[in-house]
C-alpha positions as a Markdown table, in Angstrom:
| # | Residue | x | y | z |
|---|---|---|---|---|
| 1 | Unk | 117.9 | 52.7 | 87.2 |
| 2 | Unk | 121.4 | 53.9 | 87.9 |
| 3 | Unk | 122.1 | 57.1 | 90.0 |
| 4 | Unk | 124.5 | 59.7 | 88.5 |
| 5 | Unk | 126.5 | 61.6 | 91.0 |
| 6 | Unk | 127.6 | 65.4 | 90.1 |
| 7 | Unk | 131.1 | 64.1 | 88.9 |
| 8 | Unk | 128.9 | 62.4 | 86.3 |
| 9 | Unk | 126.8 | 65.0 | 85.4 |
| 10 | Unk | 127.6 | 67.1 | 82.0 |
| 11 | Unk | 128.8 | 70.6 | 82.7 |
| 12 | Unk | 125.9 | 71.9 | 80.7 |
| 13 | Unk | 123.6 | 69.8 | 83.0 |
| 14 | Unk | 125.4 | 71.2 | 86.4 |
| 15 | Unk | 124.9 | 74.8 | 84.6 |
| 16 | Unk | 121.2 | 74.1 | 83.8 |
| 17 | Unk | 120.9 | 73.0 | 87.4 |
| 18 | Unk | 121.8 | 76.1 | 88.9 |
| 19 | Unk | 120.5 | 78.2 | 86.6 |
| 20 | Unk | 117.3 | 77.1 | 87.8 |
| 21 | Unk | 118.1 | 77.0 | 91.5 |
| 22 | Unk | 119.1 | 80.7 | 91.1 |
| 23 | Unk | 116.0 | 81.1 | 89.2 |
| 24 | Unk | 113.7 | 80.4 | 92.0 |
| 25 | Unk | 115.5 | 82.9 | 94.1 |
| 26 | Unk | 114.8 | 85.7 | 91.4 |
| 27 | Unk | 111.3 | 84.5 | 91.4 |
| 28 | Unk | 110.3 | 84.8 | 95.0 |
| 29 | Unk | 112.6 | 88.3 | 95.5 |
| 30 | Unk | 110.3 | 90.0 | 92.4 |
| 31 | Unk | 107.3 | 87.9 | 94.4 |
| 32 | Unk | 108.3 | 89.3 | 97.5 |
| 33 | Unk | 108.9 | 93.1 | 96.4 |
| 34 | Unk | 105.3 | 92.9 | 94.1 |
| 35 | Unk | 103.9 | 92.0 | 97.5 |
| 36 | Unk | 105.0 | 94.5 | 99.3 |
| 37 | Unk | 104.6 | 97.0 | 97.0 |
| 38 | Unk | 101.1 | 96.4 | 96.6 |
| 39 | Unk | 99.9 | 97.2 | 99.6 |
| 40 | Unk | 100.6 | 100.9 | 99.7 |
| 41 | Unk | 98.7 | 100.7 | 96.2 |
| 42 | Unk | 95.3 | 98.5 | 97.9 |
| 43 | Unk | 95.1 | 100.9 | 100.7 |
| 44 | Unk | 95.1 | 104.5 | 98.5 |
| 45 | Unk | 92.7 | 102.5 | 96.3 |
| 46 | Unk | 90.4 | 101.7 | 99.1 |
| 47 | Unk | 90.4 | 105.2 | 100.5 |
| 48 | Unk | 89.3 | 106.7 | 97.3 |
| 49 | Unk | 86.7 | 104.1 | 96.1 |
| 50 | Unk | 84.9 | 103.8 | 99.6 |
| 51 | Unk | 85.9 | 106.4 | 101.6 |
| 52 | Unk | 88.8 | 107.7 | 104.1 |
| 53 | Unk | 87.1 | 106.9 | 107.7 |
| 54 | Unk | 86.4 | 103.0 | 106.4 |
| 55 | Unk | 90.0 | 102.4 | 105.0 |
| 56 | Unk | 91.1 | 100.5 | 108.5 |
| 57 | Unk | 88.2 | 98.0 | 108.3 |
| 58 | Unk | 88.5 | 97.3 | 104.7 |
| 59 | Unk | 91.9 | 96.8 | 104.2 |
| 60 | Unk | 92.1 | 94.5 | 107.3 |
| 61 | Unk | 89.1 | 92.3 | 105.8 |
| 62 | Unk | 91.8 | 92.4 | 102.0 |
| 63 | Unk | 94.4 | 91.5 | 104.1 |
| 64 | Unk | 92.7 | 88.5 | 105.6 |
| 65 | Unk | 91.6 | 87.4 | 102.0 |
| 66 | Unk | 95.5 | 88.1 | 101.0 |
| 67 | Unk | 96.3 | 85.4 | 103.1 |
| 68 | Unk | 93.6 | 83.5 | 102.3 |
| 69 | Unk | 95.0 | 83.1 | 98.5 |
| 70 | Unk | 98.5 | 82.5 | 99.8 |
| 71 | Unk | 97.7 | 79.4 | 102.1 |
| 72 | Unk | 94.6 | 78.2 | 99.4 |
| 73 | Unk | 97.4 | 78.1 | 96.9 |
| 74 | Unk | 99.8 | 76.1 | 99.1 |
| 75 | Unk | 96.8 | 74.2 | 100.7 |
| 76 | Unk | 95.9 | 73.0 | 97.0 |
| 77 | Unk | 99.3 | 71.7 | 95.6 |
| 78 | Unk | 99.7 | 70.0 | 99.6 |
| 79 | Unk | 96.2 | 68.2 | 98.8 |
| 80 | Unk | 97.2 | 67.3 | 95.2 |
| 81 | Unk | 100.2 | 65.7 | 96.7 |
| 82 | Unk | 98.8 | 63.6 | 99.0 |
| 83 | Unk | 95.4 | 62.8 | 97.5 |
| 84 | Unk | 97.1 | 62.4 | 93.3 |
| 85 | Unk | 94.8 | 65.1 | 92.1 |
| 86 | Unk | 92.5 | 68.2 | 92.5 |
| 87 | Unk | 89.5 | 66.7 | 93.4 |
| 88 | Unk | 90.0 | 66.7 | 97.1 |
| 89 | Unk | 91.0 | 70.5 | 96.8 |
| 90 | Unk | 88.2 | 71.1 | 94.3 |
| 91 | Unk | 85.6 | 70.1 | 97.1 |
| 92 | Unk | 86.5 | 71.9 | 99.9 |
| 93 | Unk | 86.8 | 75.2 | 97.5 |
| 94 | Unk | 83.4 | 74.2 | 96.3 |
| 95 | Unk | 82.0 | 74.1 | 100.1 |
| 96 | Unk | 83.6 | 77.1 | 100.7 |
| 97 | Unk | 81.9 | 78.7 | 97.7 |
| 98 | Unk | 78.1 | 77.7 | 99.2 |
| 99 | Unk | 79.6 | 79.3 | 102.6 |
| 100 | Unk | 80.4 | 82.5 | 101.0 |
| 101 | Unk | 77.4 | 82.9 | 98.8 |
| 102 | Unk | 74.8 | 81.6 | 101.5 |
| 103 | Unk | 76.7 | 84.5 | 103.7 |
| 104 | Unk | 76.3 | 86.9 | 100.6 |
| 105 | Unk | 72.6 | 86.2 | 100.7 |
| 106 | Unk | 72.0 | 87.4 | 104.0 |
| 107 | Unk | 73.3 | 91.0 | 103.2 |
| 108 | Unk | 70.9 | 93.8 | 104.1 |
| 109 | Unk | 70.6 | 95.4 | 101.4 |
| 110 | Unk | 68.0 | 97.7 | 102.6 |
| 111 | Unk | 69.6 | 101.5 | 103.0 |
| 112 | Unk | 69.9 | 102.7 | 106.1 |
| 113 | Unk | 68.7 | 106.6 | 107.1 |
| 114 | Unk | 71.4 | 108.8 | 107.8 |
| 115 | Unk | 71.1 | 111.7 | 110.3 |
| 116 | Unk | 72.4 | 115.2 | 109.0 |
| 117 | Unk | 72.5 | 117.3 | 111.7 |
| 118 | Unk | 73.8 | 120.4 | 112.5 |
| 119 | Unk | 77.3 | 120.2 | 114.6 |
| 120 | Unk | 77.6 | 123.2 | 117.2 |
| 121 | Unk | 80.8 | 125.5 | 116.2 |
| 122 | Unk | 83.1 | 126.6 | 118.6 |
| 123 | Unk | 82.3 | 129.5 | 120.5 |
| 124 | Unk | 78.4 | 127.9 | 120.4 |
| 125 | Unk | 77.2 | 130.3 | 117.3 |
């Protein structure tokens, strides 16, 4: 198989080239401001569906599962490269399946009693 240099290459060719190369660039800059535009979005989302003194806790646990998509997608195409296909990739996102749901199983989901009481004012009236 010969190897073409870019002398040899057709100016359309050199064109499409680039197009694409700049095209990856405009990909991960619309990737990178949908990002970080989302988080504002998560985090006023969070406060209003389950409450504003939780918001901290919750959005650290979303963040941690953020980055868990991030590196699963990477970690899959990395496993597909050096294994030749999805199986590999398949398995350990199958194990990690039975981890989450056995450690979804062992939620309480038995309520718990909540104390009302009567706070003191200021000035002890």
């Amino acid at each position: 198989m010969q190897e073409y240099s870019d002398q040899d290459m057709a100016p359309h060719a050199r064109a499409a080239e680039s197009r694409i190369f700049y095209g990856r660039w405009v990909a991960a800059a619309f990737s990178l401001i949908i990002f970080l535009s989302t988080g504002s979005f998560v985090m006023a989302l969070t406060a209003d569906v389950l409450g504003h003194f939780s918001v901290g806790s919750i959005f650290g646990i979303i963040f941690v599962h953020q980055v868990g998509v991030a590196v699963g997608s990477w970690l899959s195409g990395f496993l597909f490269g050096v294994s030749g296909g999805y199986g590999f990739a398949f398995a350990i996102a199958c194990g990690l399946l039975l981890v989450g749901a056995g450690l979804s199983l062992s939620i309480d989901v038995n309520e718990r009693p909540v104390r009302r009481e009567v706070q003191p004012v200021a000035g002890g009236r």
